[in-house]
C-alpha positions as CSV (number, residue, x, y, z in Angstrom):
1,X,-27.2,19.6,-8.7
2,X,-28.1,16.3,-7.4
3,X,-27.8,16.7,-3.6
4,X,-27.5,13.1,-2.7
5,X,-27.8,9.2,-4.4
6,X,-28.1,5.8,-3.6
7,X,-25.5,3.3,-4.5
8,X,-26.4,-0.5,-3.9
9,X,-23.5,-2.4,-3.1
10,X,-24.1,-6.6,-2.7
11,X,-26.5,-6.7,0.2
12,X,-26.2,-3.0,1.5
13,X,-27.1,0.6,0.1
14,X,-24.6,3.2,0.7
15,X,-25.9,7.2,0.0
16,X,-23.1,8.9,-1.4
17,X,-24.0,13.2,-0.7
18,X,-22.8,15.7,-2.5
19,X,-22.2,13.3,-5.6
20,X,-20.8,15.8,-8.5
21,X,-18.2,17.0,-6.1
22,X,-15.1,17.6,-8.5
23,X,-12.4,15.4,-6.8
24,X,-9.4,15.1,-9.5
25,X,-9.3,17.9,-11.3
26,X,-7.0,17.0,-14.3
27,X,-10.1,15.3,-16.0
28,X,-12.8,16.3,-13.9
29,X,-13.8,13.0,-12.1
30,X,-16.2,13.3,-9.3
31,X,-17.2,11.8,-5.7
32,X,-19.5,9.7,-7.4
33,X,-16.6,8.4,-10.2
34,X,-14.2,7.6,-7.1
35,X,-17.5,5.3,-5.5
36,X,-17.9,3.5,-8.9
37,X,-14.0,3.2,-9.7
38,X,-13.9,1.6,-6.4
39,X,-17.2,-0.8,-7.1
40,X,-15.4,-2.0,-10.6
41,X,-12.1,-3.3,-8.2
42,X,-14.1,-4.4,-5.2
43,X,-13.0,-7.7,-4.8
44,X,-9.4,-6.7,-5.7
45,X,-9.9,-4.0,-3.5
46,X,-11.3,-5.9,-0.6
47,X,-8.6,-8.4,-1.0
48,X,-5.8,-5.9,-0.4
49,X,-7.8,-4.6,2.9
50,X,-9.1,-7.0,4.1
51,X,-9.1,-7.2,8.2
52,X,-6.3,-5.2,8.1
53,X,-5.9,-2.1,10.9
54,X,-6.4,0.7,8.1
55,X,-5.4,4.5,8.1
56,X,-7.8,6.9,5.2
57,X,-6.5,9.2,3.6
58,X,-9.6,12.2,3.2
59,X,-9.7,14.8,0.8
60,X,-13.1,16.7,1.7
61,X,-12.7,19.3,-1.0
62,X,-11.2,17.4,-3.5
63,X,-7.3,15.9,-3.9
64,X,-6.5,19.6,-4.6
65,X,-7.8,21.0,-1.0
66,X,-6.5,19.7,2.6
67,X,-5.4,16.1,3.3
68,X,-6.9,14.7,6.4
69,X,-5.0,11.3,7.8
70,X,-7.3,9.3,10.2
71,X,-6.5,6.7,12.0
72,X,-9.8,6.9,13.9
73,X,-13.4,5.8,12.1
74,X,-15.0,8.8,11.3
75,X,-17.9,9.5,13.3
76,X,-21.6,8.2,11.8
77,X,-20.6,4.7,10.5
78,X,-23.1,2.4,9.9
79,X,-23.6,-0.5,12.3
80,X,-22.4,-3.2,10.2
81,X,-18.9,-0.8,9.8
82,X,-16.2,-3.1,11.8
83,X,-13.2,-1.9,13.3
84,X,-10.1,-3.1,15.3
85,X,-8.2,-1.6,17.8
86,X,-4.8,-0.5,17.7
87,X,-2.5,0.8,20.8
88,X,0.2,3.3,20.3
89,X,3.4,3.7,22.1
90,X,2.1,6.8,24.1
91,X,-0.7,4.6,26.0
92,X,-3.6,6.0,23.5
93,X,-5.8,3.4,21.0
94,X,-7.5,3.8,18.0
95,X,-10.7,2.2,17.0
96,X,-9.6,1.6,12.8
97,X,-11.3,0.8,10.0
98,X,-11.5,-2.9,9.8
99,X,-12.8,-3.9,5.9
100,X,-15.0,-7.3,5.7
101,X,-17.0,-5.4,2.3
102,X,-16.9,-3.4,-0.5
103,X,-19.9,-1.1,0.9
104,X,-17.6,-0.8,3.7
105,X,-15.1,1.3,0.8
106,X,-17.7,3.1,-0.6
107,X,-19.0,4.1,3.6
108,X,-15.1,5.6,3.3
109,X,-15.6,6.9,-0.1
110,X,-19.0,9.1,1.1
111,X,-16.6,10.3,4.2
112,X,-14.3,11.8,1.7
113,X,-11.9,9.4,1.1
114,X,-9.3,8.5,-1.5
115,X,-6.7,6.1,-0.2
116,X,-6.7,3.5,1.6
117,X,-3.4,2.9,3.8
118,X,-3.9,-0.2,5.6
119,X,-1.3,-2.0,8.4
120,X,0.8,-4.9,7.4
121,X,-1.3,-7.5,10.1
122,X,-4.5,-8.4,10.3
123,X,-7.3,-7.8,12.8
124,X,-6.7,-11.5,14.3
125,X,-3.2,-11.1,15.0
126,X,-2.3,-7.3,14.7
127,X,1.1,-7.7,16.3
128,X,2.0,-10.3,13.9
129,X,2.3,-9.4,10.2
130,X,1.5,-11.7,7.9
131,X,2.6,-9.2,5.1
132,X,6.7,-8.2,4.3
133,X,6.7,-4.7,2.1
134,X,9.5,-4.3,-0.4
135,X,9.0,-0.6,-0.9
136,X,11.6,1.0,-3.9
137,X,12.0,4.6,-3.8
138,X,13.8,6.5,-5.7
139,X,15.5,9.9,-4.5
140,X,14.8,12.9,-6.5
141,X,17.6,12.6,-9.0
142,X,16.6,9.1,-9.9
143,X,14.4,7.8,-12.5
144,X,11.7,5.4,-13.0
145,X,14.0,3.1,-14.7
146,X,16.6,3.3,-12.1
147,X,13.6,1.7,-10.0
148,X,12.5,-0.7,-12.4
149,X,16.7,-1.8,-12.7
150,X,16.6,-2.1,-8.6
151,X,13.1,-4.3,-9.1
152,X,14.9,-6.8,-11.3
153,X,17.7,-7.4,-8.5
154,X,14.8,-7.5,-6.3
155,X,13.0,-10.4,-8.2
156,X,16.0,-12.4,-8.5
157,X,17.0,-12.2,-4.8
158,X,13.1,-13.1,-4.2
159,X,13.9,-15.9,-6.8
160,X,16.8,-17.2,-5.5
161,X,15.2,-17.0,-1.8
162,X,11.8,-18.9,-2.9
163,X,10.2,-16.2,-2.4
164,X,6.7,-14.8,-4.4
165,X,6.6,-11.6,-5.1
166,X,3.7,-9.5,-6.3
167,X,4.5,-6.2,-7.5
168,X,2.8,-2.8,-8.0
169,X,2.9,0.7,-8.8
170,X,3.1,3.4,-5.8
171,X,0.8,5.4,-7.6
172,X,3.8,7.5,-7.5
173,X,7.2,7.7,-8.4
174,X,7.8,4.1,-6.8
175,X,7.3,0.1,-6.6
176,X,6.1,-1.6,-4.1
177,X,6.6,-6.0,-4.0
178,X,4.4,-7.8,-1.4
179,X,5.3,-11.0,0.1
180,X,2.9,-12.8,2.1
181,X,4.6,-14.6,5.3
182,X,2.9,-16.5,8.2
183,X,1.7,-14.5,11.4
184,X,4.5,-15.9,13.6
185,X,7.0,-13.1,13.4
186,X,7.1,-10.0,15.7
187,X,7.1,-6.4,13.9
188,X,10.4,-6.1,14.6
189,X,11.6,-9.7,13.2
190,X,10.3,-8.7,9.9
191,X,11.7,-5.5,9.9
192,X,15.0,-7.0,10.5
193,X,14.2,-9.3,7.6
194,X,13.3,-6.9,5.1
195,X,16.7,-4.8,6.0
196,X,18.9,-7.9,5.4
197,X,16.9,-8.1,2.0
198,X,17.6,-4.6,1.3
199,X,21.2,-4.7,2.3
200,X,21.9,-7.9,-0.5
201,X,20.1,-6.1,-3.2
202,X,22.1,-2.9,-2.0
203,X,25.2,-5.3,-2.9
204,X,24.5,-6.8,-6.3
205,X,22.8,-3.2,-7.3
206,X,25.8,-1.5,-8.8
207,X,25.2,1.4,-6.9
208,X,22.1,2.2,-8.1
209,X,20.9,1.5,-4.2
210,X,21.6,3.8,-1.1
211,X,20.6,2.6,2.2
212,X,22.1,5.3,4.1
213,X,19.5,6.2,6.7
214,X,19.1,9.9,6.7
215,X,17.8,11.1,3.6
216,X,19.9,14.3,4.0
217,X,23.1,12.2,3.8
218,X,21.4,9.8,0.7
219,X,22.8,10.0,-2.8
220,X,19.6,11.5,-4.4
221,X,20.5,9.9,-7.6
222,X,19.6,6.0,-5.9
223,X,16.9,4.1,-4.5
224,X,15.9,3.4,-1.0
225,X,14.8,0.1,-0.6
226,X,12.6,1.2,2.5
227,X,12.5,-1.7,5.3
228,X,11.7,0.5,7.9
229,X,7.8,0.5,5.8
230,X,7.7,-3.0,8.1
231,X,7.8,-0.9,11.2
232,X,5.0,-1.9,13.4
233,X,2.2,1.2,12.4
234,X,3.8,1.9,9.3
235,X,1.3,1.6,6.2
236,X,1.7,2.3,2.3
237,X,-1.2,2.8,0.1
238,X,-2.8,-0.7,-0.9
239,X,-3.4,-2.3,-4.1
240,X,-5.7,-0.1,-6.1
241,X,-6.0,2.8,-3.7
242,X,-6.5,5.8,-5.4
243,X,-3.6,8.7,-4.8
244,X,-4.8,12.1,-3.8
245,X,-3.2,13.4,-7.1
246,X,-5.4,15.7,-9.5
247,X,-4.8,12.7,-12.5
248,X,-6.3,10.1,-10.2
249,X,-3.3,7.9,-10.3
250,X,-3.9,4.6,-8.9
251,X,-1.5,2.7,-7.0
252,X,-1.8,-0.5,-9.7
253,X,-1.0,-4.1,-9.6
254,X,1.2,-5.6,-12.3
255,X,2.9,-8.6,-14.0
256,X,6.5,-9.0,-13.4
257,X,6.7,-9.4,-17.5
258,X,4.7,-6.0,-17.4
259,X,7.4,-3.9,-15.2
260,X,9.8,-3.2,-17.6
261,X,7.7,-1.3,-19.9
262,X,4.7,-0.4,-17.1
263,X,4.4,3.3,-16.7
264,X,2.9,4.6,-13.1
265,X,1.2,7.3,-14.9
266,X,-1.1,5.1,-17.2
267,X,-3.1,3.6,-14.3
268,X,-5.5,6.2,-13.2
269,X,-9.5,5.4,-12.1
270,X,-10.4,6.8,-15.9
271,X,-8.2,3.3,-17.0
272,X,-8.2,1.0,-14.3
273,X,-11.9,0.0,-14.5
274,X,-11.1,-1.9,-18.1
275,X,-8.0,-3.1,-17.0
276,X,-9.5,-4.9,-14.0
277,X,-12.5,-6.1,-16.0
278,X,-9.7,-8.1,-18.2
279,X,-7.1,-9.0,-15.9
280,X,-9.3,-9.6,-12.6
281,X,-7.1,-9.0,-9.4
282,X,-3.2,-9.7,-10.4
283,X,-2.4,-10.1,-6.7
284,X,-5.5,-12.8,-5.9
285,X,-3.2,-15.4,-5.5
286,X,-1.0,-13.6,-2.7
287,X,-2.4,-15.4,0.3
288,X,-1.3,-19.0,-1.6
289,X,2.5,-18.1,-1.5
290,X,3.7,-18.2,2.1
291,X,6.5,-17.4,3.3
292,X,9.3,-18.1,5.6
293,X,11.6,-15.2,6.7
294,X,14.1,-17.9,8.9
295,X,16.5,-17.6,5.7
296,X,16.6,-13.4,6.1
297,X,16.6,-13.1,10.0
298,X,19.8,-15.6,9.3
299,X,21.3,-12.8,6.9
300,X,20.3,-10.3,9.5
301,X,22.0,-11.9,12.7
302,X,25.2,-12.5,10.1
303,X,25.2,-8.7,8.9
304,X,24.4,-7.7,12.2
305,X,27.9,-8.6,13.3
306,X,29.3,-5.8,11.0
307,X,26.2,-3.4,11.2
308,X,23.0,-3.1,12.4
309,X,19.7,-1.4,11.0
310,X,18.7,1.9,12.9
311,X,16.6,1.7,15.5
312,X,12.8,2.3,14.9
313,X,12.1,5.4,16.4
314,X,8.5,5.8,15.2
């Protein structure tokens, strides 16, 4: 058993230990396959991270042993490892990973881990997002194509705003549609913006959408168009993270034209490699296609007058 190997990554080396660690065990894939799945996206990878506060997700014995979430860098970085600093509600900080480099993924990847779960802000302005989350997901009666349904009424309220969406698998049983706004808006503004969005695709959804807050009192036959994923320390898996499921399923970028027919479970790190190598990084263009949320915290203030989202108590 090889003990230990050397992976060089642009300008850096990066020793990845116990290499032939099994880490999904539907196919067998290894440590070492998770470090190259991740070198064969690194720029799409990097793209999706990049300066962004950002929580891992570390499986030491594999996806099927214990899930460890740190917000903290792992101890033993290497000096060119950046981080940011984030400050929680309790008066504590955290020290984050802060990615400027694909050898800083691999560094994660040798530290055990498999996603990636960055903030919606960006190290120069982490209390202003410069990224709105349109997060579909279905309750436990409904179906994928329930969710696909509620992402066509999501693209044509996008449409009709002028707003550019990029979609993507959860790497789950969900989609998630990233919209790329200035840094000018508090957490809270955007999160008010993304429930006034949810609220007018809850209306033209025919019922296939259930905003009701407590998921105890939800129909479990709709979707949840989560706005509260805007919440200031709130984070989702990025684009092309790896889920901590045993088939490797990757949380995958896609075409609009592709949703209909795209099925979460065909993007593992066994298929993405090939896919990327064709397609290049679907969601390059993101930064491009700003936003302004004035139209949506003008919804908000109107629906407001009726209702008003929940308070975030995170």
């Amino acid at each position: 058993m090889v003990e230990r190997v050397e992976l060089e990554v642009g300008d850096r080396v990066v020793k990845i230990s116990n290499p032939d660690r099994v880490y999904f065990s539907a196919r067998g894939e290894t440590k070492l396959d998770l470090a190259k799945y991740y070198l064969s996206v690194a720029d799409g990878v990097v793209n999706a991270l990049h300066h962004r506060p950002c929580m891992l997700h570390r499986f030491p014995d594999g996806v099927d042993g214990e899930k460890v979430h740190q917000k903290r860098l792992p101890h033993g970085a290497p000096p060119w490892i950046q981080t940011v600093r984030v400050d929680f509600p309790s008066g504590r900080h955290a020290y984050e990973l802060c990615v400027d480099h694909p050898a800083d993924v691999i560094w994660a990847v040798q530290m055990s881990t498999v996603e990636f779960h960055p903030w919606n802000s960006r190290s120069e302005h982490v209390e202003q997002p410069d990224e709105w989350r349109i997060d579909l997901d279905p309750g436990p009666q409904a179906s994928y194509e329930d969710v696909r349904r509620v992402a066509a009424v999501t693209r044509e309220v996008l449409d009709e705003l002028g707003a550019t969406g990029f979609p993507k698998t959860s790497g789950s049983k969900g989609i998630h549609i990233y919209v790329r706004v200035a840094p000018v808006y508090e957490f809270p503004d955007v999160r008010r913006a993304a429930w006034a969005f949810a609220r007018e695709v809850e209306r033209r959804a025919g019922g296939l959408v259930d905003l009701t807050w407590w998921r105890k009192d939800r129909d479990p036959a709709t979707v949840f168009v989560d706005y509260n994923q805007n919440a200031r320390d709130h984070t989702v898996a990025c684009a092309y993270s790896v889920r901590g499921t045993p088939e490797g399923l990757v949380s995958a970028p896609v075409t609009w034209d592709e949703l209909p027919e795209a099925d979460p479970r065909d993007f593992t790190i066994a298929t993405m490699p090939a896919r990327y190598a064709e397609l290049g990084d679907l969601h390059a263009g993101i930064d491009d296609e700003i936003y302004s949320l004035d139209q949506l915290l003008e919804w908000a203030e109107r629906d407001e007058k009726d209702d008003a989202p929940p308070p975030d108590e995170t």
